[in-house]
N, C-alpha and C positions, 0 to 999 in steps of 0.2 A: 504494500500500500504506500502511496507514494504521497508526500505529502506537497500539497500545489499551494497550498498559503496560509500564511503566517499567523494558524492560530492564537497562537499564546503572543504576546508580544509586553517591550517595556514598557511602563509609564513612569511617568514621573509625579510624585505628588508637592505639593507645596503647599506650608503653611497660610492658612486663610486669613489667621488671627495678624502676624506679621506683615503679611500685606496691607492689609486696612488698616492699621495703626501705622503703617509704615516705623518700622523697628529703627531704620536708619539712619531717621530723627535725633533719635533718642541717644543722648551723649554718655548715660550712665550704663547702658549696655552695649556690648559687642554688635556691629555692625554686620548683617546677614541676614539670609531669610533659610530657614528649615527645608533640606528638600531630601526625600528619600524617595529609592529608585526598586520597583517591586513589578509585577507579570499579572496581566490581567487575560482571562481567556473572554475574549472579544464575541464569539459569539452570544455564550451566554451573558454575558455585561455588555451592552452595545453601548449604554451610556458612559456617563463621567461616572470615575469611583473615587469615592469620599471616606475615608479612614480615620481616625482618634489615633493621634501617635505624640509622640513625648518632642516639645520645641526646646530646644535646649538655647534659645534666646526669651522665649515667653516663658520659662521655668515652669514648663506647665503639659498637661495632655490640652489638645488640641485640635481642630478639624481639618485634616491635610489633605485639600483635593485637584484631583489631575490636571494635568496641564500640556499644553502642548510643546514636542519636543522642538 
């Protein structure tokens, strides 16, 4: 079985919280935005996927969603 397209594929997810505060502002923390890089099987998920993962500039769990590469 031969495989013709690329079901699993990467995403990238990026911190929500970060973005809308814009973190880069902010002179008492580290400058950055949160981005962790995970496989989404595209058939079954055809939308955006949205996750709770740890921002290590928001000190915090968080809503971390896809984005385009």
């Amino acid at each position: 079985m031969a495989k013709g397209k690329d079901v699993r594929g990467a995403v990238l997810l990026e911190c929500t919280n970060c973005v809308r505060n814009d973190v880069n502002k902010d002179k008492e923390s580290p400058a950055g935005i949160s981005r962790y890089i995970t496989e989404k099987n595209r058939q079954n998920t055809p939308g955006r996927l949205e996750l709770r993962k740890f921002c290590p500039y928001c000190l915090k769990h968080t809503i971390h969603g896809e984005i385009k590469k």
